[in-house]
Every structure is written in C-alpha cells, then in structure tokens.
MIRO-364776 format. One record per residue (C-alpha): residue number from 1; x, y, z. Coordinates in nm, 4 decimals. Each point is the difference from the previous one (the first is absolute). Example, Ala and Ser with C-alpha at 12.3 -4.5 7.8 and 13.67 -1.06 7.14 Angstrom:
REM residues 2
<r seq="1" east="1.2300" north="-0.4500" up="0.7800"/>
<r seq="2" east="0.1370" north="0.3440" up="-0.0660"/>
***
This chain:
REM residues 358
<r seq="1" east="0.4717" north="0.3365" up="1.0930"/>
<r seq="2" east="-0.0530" north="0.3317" up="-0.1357"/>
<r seq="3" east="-0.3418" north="-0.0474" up="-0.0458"/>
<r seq="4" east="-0.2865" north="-0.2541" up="0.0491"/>
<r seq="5" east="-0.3508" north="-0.0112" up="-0.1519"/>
<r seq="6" east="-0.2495" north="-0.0857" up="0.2906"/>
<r seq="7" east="-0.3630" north="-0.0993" up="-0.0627"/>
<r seq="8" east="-0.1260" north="0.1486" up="0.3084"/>
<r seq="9" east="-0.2189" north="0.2563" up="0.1692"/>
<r seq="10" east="0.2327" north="0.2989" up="-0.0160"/>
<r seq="11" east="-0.1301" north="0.0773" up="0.3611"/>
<r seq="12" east="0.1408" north="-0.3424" up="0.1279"/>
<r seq="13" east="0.3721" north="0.0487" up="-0.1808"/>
<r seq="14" east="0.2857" north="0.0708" up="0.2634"/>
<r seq="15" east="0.2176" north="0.2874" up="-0.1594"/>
<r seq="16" east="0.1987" north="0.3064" up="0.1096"/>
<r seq="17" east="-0.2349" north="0.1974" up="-0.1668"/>
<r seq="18" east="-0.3582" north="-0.1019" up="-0.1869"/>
<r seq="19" east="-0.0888" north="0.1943" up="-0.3033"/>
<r seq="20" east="-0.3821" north="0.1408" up="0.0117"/>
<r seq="21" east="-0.1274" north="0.1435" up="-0.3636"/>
<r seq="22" east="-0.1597" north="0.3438" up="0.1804"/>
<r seq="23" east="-0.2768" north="0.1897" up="-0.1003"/>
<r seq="24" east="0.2141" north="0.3583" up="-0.0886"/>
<r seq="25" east="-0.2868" north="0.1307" up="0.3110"/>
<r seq="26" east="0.0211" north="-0.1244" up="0.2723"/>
<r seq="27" east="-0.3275" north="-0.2397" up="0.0062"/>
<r seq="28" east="-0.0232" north="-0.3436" up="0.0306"/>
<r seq="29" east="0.0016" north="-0.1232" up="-0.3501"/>
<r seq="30" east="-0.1499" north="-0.3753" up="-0.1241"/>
<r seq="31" east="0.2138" north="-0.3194" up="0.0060"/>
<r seq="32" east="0.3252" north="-0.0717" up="0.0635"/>
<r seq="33" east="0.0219" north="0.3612" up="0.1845"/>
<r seq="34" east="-0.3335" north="-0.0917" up="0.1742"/>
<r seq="35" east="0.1315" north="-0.3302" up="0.1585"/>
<r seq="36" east="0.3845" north="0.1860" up="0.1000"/>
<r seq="37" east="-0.2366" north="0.2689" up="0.1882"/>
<r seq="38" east="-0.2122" north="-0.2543" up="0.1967"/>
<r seq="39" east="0.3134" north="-0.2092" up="0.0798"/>
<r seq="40" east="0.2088" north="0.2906" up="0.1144"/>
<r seq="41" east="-0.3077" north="0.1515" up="0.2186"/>
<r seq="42" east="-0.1344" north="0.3247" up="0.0591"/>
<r seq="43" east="0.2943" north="0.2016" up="0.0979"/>
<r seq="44" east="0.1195" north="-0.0818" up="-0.3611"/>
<r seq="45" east="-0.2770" north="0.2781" up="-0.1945"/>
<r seq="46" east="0.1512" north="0.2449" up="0.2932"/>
<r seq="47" east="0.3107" north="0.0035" up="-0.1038"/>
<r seq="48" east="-0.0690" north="-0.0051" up="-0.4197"/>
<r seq="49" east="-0.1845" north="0.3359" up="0.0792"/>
<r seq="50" east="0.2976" north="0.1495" up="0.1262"/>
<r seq="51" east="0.2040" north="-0.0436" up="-0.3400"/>
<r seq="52" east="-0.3242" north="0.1148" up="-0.2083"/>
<r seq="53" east="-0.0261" north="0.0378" up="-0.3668"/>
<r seq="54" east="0.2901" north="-0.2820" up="-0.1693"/>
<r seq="55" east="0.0568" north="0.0836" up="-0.3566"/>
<r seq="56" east="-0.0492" north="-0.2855" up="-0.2497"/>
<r seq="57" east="0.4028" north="-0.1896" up="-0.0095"/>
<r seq="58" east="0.0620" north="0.1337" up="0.3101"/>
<r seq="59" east="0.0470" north="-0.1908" up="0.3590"/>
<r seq="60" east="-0.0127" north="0.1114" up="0.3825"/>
<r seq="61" east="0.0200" north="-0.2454" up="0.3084"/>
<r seq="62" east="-0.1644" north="-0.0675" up="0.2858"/>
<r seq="63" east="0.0177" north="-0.2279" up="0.2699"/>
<r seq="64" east="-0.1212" north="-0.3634" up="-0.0789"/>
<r seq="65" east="-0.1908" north="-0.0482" up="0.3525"/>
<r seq="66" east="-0.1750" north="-0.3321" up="-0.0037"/>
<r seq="67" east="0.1753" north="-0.1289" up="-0.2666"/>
<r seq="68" east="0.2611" north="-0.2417" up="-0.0134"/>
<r seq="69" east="0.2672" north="0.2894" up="-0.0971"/>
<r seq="70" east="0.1737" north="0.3308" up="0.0804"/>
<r seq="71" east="-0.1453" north="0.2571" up="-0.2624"/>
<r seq="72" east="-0.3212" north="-0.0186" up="-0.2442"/>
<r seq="73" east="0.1176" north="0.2222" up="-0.3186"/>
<r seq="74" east="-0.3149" north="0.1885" up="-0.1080"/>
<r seq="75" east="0.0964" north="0.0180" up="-0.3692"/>
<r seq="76" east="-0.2747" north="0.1502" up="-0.3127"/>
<r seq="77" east="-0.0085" north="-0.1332" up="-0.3046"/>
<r seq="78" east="-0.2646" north="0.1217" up="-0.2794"/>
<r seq="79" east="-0.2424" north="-0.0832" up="-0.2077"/>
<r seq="80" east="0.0280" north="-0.1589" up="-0.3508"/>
<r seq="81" east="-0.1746" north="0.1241" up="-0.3019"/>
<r seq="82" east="0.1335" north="-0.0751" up="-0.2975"/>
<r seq="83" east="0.3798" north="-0.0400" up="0.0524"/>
<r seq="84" east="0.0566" north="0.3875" up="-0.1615"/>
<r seq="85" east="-0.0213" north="0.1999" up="0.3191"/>
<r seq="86" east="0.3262" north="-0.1582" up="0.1766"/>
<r seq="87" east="-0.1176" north="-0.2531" up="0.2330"/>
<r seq="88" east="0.2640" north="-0.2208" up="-0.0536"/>
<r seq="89" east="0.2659" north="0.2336" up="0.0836"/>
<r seq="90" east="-0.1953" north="0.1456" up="0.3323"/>
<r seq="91" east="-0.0547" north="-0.3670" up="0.1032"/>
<r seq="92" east="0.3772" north="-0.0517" up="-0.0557"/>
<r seq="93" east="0.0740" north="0.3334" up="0.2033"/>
<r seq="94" east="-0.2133" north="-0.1928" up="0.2532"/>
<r seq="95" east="0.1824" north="-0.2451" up="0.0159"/>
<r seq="96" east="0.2942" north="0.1361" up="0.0171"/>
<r seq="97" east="-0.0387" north="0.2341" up="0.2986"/>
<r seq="98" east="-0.1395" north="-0.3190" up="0.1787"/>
<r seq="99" east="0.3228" north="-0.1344" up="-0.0593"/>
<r seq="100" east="0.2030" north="0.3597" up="0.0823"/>
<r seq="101" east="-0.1844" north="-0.0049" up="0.2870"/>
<r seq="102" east="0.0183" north="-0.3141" up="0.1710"/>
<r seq="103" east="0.3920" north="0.0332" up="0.0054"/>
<r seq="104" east="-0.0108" north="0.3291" up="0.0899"/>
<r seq="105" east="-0.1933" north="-0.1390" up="0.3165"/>
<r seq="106" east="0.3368" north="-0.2709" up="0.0612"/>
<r seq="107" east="-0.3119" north="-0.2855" up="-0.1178"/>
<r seq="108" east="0.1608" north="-0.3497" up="-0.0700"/>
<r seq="109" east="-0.3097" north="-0.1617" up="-0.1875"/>
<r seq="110" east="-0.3149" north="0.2063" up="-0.1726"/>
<r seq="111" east="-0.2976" north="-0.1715" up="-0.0874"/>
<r seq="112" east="-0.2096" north="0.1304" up="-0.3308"/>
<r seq="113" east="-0.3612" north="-0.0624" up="-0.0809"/>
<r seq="114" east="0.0000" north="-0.0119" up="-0.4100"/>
<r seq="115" east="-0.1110" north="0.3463" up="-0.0357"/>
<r seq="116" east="-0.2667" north="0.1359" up="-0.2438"/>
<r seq="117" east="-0.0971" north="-0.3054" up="-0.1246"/>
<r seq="118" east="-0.3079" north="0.0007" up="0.2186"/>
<r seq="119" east="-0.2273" north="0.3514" up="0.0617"/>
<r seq="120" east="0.2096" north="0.1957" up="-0.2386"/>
<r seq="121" east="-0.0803" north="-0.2030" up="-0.2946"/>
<r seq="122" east="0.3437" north="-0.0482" up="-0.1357"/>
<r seq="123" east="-0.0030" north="-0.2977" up="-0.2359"/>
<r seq="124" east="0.1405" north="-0.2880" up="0.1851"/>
<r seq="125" east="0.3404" north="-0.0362" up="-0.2350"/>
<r seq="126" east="0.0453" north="0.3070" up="0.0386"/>
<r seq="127" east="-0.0536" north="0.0626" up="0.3622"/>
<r seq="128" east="0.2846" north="-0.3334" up="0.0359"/>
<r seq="129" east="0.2208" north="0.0902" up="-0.2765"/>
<r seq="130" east="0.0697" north="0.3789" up="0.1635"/>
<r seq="131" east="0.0155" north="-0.1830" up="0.3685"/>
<r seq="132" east="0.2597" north="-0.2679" up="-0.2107"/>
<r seq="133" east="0.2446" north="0.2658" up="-0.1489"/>
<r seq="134" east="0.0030" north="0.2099" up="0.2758"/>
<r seq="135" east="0.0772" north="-0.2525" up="0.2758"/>
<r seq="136" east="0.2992" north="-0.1830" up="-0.1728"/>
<r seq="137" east="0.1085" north="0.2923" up="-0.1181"/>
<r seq="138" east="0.0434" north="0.1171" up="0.3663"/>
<r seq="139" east="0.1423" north="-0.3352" up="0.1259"/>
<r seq="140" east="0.2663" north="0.0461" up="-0.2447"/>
<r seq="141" east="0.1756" north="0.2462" up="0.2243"/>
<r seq="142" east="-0.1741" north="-0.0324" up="0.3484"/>
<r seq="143" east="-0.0094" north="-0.2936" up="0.2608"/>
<r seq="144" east="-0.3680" north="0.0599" up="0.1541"/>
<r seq="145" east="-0.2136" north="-0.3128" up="-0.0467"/>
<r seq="146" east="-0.2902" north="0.0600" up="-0.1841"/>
<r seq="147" east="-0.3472" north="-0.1597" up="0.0949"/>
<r seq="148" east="-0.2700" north="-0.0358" up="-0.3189"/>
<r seq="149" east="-0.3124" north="-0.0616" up="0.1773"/>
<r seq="150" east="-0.3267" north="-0.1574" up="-0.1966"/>
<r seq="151" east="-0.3340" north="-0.1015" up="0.1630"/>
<r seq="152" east="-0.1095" north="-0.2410" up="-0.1883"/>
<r seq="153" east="0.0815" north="-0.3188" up="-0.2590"/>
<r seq="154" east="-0.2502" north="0.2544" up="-0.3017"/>
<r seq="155" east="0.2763" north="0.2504" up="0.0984"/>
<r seq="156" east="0.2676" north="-0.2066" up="-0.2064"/>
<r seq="157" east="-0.2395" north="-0.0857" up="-0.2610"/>
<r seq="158" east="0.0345" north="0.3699" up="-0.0703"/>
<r seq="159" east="-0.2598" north="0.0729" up="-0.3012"/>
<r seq="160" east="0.0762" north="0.1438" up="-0.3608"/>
<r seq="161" east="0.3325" north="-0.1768" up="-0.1543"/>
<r seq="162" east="0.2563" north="0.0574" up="0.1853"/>
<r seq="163" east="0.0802" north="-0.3875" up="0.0125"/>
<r seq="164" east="-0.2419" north="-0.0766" up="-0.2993"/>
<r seq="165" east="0.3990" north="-0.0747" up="-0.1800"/>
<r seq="166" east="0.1094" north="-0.2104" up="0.2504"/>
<r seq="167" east="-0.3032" north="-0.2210" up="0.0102"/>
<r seq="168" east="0.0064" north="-0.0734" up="-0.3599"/>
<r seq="169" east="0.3905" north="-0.0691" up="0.0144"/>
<r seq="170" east="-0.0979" north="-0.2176" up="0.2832"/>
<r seq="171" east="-0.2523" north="-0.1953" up="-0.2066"/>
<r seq="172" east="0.1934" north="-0.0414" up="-0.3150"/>
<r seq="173" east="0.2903" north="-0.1041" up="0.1667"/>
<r seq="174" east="-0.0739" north="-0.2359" up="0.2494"/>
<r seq="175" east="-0.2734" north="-0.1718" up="-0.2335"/>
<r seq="176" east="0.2508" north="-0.0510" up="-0.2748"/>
<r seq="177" east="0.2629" north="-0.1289" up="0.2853"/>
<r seq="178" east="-0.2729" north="-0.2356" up="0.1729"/>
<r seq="179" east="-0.0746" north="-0.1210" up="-0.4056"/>
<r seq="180" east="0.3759" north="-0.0633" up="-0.0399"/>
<r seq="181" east="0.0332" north="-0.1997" up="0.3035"/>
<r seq="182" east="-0.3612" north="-0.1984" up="-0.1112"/>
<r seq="183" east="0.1967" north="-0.0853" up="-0.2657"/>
<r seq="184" east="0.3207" north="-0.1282" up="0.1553"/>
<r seq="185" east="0.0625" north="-0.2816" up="0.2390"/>
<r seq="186" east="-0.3643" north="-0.0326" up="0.1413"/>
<r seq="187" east="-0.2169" north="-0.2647" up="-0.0601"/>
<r seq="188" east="0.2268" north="-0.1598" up="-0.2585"/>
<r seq="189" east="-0.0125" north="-0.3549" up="-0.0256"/>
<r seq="190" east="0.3636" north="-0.1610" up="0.0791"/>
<r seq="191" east="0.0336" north="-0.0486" up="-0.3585"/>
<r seq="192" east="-0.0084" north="0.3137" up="-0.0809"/>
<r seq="193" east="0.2090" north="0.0922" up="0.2803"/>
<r seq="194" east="0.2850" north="-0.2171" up="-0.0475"/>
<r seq="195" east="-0.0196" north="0.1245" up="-0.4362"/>
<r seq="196" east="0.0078" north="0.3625" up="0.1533"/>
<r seq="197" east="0.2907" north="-0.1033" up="0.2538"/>
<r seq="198" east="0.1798" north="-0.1721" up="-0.3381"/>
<r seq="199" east="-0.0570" north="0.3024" up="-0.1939"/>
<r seq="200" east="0.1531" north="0.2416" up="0.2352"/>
<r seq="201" east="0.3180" north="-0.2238" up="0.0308"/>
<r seq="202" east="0.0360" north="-0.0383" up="-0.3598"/>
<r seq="203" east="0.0071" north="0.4085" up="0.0325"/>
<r seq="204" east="0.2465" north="-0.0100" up="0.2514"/>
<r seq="205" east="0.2454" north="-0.2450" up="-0.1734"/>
<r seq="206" east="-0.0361" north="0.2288" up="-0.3144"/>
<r seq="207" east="0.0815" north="0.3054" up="0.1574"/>
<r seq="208" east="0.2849" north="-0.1949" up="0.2275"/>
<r seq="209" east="0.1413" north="-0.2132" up="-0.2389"/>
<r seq="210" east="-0.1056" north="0.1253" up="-0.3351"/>
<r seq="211" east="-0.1699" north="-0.3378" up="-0.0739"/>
<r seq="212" east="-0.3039" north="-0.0443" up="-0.2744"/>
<r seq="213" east="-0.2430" north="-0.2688" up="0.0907"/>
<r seq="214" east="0.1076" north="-0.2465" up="-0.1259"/>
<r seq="215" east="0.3275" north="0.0187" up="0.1294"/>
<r seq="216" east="-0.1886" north="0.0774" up="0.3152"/>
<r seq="217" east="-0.1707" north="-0.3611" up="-0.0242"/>
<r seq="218" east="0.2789" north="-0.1514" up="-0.0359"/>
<r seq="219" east="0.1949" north="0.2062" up="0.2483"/>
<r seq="220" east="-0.3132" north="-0.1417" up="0.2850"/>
<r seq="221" east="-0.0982" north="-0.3060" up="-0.0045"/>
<r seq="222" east="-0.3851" north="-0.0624" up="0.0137"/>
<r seq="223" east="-0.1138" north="-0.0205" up="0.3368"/>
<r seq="224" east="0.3505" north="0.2101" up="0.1076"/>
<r seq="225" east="-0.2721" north="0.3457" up="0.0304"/>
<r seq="226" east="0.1062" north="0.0756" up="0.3475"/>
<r seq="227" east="0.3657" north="-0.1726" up="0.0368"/>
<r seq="228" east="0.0578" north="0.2706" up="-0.2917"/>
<r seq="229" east="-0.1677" north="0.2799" up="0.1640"/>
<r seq="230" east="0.2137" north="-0.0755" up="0.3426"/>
<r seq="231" east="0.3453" north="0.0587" up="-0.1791"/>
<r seq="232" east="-0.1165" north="0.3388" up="-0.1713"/>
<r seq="233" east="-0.1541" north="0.1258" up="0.3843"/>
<r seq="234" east="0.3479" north="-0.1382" up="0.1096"/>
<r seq="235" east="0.1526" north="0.2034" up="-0.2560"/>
<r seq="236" east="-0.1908" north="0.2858" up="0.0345"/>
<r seq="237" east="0.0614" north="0.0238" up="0.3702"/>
<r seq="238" east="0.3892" north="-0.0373" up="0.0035"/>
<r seq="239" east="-0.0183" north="0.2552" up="-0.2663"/>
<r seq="240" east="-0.1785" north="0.2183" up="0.2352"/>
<r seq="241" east="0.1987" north="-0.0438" up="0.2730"/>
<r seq="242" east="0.3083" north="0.1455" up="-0.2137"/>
<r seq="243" east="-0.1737" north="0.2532" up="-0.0963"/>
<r seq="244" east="-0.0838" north="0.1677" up="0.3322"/>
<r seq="245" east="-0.1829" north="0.3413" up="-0.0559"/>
<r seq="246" east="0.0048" north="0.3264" up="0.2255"/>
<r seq="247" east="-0.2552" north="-0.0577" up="0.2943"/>
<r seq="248" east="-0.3229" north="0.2239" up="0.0556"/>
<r seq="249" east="0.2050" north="0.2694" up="0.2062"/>
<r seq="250" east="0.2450" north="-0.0470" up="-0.2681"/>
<r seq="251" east="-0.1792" north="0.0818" up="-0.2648"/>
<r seq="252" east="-0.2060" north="0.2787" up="0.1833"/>
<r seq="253" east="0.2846" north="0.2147" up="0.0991"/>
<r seq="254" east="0.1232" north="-0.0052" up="-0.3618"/>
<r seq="255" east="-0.3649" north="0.1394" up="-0.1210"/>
<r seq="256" east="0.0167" north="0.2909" up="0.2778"/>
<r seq="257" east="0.3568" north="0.0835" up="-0.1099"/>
<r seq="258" east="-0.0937" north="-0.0141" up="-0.3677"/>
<r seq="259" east="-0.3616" north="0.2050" up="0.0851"/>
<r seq="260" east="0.1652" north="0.2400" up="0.2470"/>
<r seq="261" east="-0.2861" north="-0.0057" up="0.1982"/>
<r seq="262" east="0.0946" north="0.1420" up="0.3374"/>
<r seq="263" east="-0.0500" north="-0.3146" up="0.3260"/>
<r seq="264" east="-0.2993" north="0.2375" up="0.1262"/>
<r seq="265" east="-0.1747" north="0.0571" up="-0.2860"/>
<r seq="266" east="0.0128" north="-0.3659" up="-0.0701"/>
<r seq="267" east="-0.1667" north="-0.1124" up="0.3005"/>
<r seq="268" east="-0.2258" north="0.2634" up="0.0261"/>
<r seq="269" east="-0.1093" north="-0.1015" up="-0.4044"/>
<r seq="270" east="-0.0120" north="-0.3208" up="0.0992"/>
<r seq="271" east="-0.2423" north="0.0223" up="0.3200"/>
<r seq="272" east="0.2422" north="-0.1182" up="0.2312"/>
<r seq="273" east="0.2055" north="0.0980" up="0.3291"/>
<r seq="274" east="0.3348" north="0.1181" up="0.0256"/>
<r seq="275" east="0.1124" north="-0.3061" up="0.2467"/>
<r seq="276" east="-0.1979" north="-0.2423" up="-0.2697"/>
<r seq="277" east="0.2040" north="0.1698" up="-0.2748"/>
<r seq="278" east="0.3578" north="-0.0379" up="0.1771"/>
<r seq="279" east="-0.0554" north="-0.3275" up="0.1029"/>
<r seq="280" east="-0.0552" north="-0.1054" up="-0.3035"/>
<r seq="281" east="0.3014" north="0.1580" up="-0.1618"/>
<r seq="282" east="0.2276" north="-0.0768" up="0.2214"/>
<r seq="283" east="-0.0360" north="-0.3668" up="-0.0024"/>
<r seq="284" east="0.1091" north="-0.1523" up="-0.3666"/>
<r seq="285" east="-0.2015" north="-0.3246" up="0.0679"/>
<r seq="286" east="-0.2907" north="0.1623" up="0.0948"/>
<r seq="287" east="-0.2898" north="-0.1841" up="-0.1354"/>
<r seq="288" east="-0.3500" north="0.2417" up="-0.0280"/>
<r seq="289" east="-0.3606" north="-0.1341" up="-0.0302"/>
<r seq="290" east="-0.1594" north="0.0680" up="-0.3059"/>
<r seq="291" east="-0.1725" north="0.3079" up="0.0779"/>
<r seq="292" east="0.3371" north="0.1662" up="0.1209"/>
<r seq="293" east="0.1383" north="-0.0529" up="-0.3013"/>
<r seq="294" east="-0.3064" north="0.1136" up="-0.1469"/>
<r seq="295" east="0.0446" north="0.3595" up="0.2003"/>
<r seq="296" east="0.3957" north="0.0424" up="-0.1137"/>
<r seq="297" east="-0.1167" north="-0.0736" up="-0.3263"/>
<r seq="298" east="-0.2290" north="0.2633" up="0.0046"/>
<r seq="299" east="0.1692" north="0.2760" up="0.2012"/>
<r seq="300" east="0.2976" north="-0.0382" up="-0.2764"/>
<r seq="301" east="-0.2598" north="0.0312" up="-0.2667"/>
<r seq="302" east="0.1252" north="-0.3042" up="-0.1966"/>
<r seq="303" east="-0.1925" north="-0.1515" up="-0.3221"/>
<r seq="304" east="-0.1197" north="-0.3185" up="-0.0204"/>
<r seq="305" east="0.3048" north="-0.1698" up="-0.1082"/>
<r seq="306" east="0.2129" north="0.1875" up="0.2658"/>
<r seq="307" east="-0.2682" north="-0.1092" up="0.2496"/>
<r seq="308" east="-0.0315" north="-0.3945" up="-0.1260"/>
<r seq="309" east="0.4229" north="0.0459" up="0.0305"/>
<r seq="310" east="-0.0551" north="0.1383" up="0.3424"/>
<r seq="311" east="-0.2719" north="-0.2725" up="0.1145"/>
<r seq="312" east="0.2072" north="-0.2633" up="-0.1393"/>
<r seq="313" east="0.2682" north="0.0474" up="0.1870"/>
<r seq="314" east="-0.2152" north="-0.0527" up="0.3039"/>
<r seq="315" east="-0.1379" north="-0.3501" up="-0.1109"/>
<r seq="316" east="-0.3159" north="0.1718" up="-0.0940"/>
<r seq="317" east="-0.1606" north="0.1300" up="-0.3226"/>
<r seq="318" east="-0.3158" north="0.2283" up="-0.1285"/>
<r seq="319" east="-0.2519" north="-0.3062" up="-0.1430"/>
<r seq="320" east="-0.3190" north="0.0760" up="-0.2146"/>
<r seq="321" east="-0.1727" north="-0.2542" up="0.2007"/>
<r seq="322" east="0.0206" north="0.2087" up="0.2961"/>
<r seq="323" east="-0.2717" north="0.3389" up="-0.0179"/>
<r seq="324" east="0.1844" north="0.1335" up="0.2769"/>
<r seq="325" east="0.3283" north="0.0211" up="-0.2209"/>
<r seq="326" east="-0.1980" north="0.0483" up="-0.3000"/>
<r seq="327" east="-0.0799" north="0.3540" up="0.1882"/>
<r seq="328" east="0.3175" north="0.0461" up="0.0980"/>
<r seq="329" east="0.1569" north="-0.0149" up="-0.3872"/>
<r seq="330" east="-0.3000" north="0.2313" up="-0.1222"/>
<r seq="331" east="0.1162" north="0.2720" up="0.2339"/>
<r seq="332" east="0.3816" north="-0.0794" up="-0.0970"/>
<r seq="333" east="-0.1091" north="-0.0083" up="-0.3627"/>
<r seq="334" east="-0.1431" north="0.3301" up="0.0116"/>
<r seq="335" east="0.2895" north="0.1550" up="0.1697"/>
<r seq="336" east="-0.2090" north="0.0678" up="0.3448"/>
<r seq="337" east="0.2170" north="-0.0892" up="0.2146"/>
<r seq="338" east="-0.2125" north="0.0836" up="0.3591"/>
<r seq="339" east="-0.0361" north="-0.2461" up="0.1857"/>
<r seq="340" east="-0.3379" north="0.1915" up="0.1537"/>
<r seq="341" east="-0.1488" north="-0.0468" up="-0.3041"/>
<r seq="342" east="0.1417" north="-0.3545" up="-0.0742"/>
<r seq="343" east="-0.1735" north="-0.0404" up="0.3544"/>
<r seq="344" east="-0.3534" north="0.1318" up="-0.0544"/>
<r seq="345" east="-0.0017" north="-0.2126" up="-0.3126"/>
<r seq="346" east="0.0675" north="-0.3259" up="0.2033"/>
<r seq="347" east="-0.2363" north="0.1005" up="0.2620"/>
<r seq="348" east="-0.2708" north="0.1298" up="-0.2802"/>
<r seq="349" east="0.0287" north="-0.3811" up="-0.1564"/>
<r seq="350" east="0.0331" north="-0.0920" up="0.3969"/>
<r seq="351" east="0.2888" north="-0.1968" up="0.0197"/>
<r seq="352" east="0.3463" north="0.1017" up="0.2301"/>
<r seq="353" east="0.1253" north="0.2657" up="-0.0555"/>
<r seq="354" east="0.4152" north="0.0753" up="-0.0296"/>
<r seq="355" east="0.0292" north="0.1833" up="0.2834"/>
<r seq="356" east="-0.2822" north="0.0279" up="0.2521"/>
<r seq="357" east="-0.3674" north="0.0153" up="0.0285"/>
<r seq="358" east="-0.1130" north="-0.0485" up="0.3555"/>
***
C-alpha cells in the first residue's frame, strides 16, 4: 500500500526512515521529538550537533540508532501565527524535503509524525489538510510507502471543523435512512404485510403488463398474491439472463480507456499495489470486496452515479443506512477524492477505514 495511517508511538513504528519534527537548534525539543531522542539514546543529540542550525522546510539525516529504522530525518517546521506569514507553504517545503530526502537515501517506507499540529500551534485542519495534499500528491508519481503516525484516539478527533460537514451529513442521512426503514417492513402486522406485498405486485403487473387494477384483480385471483409474484421473478430472471451485462473488469477497463487515466496513476489514486491492480485487471471475472471497489472508484474520481454503476457491478452498493458509506459519498459528493481523508473521517467517527488503520 502506498501508505498506511498507524495509531502508534512514532518511536515504536518500523520504517526505513522515521520522521522527527526538530527544533531548527540542535536541543532536545518537547514531545514527539522528546520521546524519538530518548528512544534513539544518547549518541542521537551527538550526531544532530554535527548538522547544526536546520532552516525551517528544510531536512538533514542522521542515523536512527535505537530505533526500529535506518535514518531519523531531523526536519523544522515553524510556528503559526495567523496564517499570513507562510506557514503553510514552509510546512509543505517540510514536507517535501522529508520526502526528497528519504529517496535520496534509497528508503523503501518513511514514517511521518503529523507535523505542526502540536508545539507549533498550527490549527489542526490545517496542520492535516497541508500533510493531506502534499502526501497524495507525491504518491501520484513515487512508489515509497508512506507511514501517517498519530498517538492517540483525541488525535483523530482533530478539533475546529474540519469534519464538523461530515458529521452533520452523517446525522441527517443515516437518521432519515434508519426512519425510512422504521417505516418499512418492521414490526408490521402480517396484514399489513401481505396489503404491502399486494400493492407492490399490482405495481409490477402495471409496469409489466400495462394492467389497471381492476384488470389486475381479475388478472390474480384472490389468495393468488404469491403464485403471481413467482411468474413475474420467473420472468424477470429469464429476462436477465438474456440480457447479460459487461462484468466488473468489463466495465472497469472501459472507464480507464474512456478517463485515460494512466494503470499507475490509477492504483496509486486508488491506495493500492501494483500486483493488486494487475490482478485485478487481468482477470475479467474478478469479483472485488466492497472496499476495493470503493478504492477504484475513487482513484478514477467517479461521481456518485459512476460509483453506484461501478459498485453494482460488484453485487454491492453505497446504502444510507450504512455511516461508513454515508462518509464515503460525502467525500465523493464533494469531489475529494483522497482516500487519506476519506480515511481519517472513518477513523474520526471510528469505524474501518478503506484502506488501513493499524
């Protein structure tokens, strides 16, 4: 996967290299920087005073020592005041020389703390929206898997609004759904039941066979309900079976061609590996789970009929009785098609996620 959010001590990941927000001197700063210089031991503060001064975006390595990984990037990020004095764009620059820099070091895997949002004062939506756009942005062209590391369960619930949205199209959603279904089938007596069953027949045989209802009473018999609703399923099916529609792979390949989206950029949108991807492709009668089709969906940028389409050719479908989906078609609805932030989301309201949170 190209990357994975972990809910973790940063000091206890396993990566090539392990991101460490630096004081610019080279100090021992509070918190997350704190914890990576106990970890790593003594010899670690040695080393950081041979690189000296960092300026704020910029990153220099060292070696990781105790840590579970090859290199610690000491990488300075800055203050926020108001949002006027470009701290967004030097905690992109950040960032991005991480990035620059683990590659340049041949590192397979980096692992990132969610930088600023702690000492610096950045406001939490911002602090994740930067880390957001600048990590997809990068797995768009490169293959290094990306670790988001958070401490804690309040670290989701990140403060301000950044999912104030999604809550509320959570709530008004999945209460009207729940309502709807209240109002359905359950707890009906089997009177009403068997009018309701009655009642969607008679719809059927209109729409079938153009009948009114009296012609429809007189078509079924009183008591023929269900003898009736047999010979329009029969019906229905053999229809069906003429019918036979392109399969998922089918349809897929014909949304690439008609997106030209590129194989890599595809699977890299969509959260997924290269072998995953092929697989997939290759194999016309290859059936996905549900949050697979969810990713291609996604990585292809498709709206919610294109998705639905998608899903449905899968056996599966987006359901307003479901929050998780419900988050799913806010982000799709809003054109957001990262599945990081589809992720946070899920874990913010904590249910699974689509790709990983470990």
């Amino acid at each position: 996967m190209p990357f994975e959010i972990i809910r973790s001590d940063i000091t206890e990941v396993k990566a090539d290299a392990i991101v460490n927000t630096a004081n610019p001197f080279p100090v021992i700063g509070a918190g997350t920087e704190a914890a990576i210089y106990e970890k790593a031991g003594p010899q670690l503060l040695e080393e950081r005073r041979k690189i000296g001064y960092i300026e704020p975006g910029e990153s220099f390595e060292t070696s990781a020592f105790d840590l579970d990984a090859k290199y610690i990037l000491h990488t300075v990020t800055t203050d926020w005041i108001d949002g006027k004095h470009g701290e967004e764009l030097v905690l992109r620059k950040a960032y991005d020389s991480a990035l620059v820099l683990a590659e340049k070091l041949g590192c397979e895997s980096v692992a990132f703390p969610l930088m600023a949002a702690g000492s610096c004062g950045f406001p939490p939506e911002v602090a994740l929206g930067t880390a957001v756009k600048v990590l997809t942005e990068h797995l768009l062209m490169h293959d290094i898997k990306v670790l988001l590391v958070v401490f804690s369960r309040e670290a989701f619930s990140l403060a301000g609004s950044l999912f104030d949205d999604v809550r509320s199209f959570v709530d008004d959603n999945y209460v009207q759904a729940r309502s709807e279904e209240e109002r359905g089938y359950a707890g009906a007596s089997r009177k009403d039941r068997k009018k309701r069953k009655e009642t969607e027949l008679f719809n059927a045989a209109r729409e079938t066979e153009g009948l009114n209802e009296v012609q429809y009473n007189a078509f079924v018999p009183s008591g023929a309900s269900y003898a009736a609703e047999s010979a329009f399923v029969a019906e229905d099916l053999e229809a069906l079976l003429r019918e036979r529609e392109s399969t998922f792979v089918e349809y897929l390949r014909d949304v690439i061609r008609e997106k030209e989206v590129t194989d890599p950029e595809l699977y890299r949108r969509a959260g997924m590996s290269r072998q995953l991807f092929n697989k997939i492709i290759n194999d016309k009668e290859y059936r996905p789970t549900k949050k697979t089709a969810i990713q291609l969906a996604v990585g292809l940028q498709m709206n919610m009929d294109e998705t639905q389409k998608l899903l449905g050719k899968a056996g599966y479908a987006l359901t307003r009785s479901s929050k998780q989906d419900i988050i799913v078609e806010y982000f799709i609805r809003k054109g957001a098609f990262d599945l990081l932030s589809i992720d946070l989301a899920l874990a913010d309201a904590g249910l699974p996620t689509i790709v990983k949170i470990s």
